[in-house]
N, C-alpha and C positions, 0 to 999 in steps of 0.2 A: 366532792369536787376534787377534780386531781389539776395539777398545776402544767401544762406542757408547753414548754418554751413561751413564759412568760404567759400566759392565757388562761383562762380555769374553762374547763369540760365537765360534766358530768358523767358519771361512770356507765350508766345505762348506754344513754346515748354515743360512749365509743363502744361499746359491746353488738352497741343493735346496730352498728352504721360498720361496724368490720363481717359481721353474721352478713347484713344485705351484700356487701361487695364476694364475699366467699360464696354464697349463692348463688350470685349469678355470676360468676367464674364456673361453677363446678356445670352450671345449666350450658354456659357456652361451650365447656369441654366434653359434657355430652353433646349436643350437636353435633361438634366434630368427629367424635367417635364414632355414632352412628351415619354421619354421610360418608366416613373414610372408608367403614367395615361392613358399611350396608346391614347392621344388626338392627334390631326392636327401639324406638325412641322412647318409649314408654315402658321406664322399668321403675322397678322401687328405687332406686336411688335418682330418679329424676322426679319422681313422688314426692321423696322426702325434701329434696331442694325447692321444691317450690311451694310444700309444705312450712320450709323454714324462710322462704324469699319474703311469703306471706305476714307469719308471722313474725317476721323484723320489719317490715316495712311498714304493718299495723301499729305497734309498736316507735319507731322511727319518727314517723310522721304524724304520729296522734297530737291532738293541743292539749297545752297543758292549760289548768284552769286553775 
């Protein structure tokens, strides 16, 4: 548990909840790339972004039991 600005978080859940927001930055900054430069949508590093959107959002949102 980490303490931030009076409130306790869990260390997972800011790792997996800043991992989702950086994934889907880098997914929207692909878009742009390829409609600006008219290149390929589909490349490895748009693979691996939604490889990783995946697995933090699995993660993310899973219940705890």
């Amino acid at each position: 548990m980490i303490d931030v600005l009076g409130k306790q978080f869990r260390l997972d859940k800011i790792i997996f909840s800043i991992l989702f927001l950086m994934s889907t930055g880098v997914i929207c900054l692909n878009l742009v790339y390829a409609l600006a430069f008219g290149t390929d949508l589909v490349n490895m590093n748009m693979g691996i972004d939604v490889a990783l959107i995946i697995y933090s959002g699995f993660n993310l949102f899973k219940r705890q039991d």
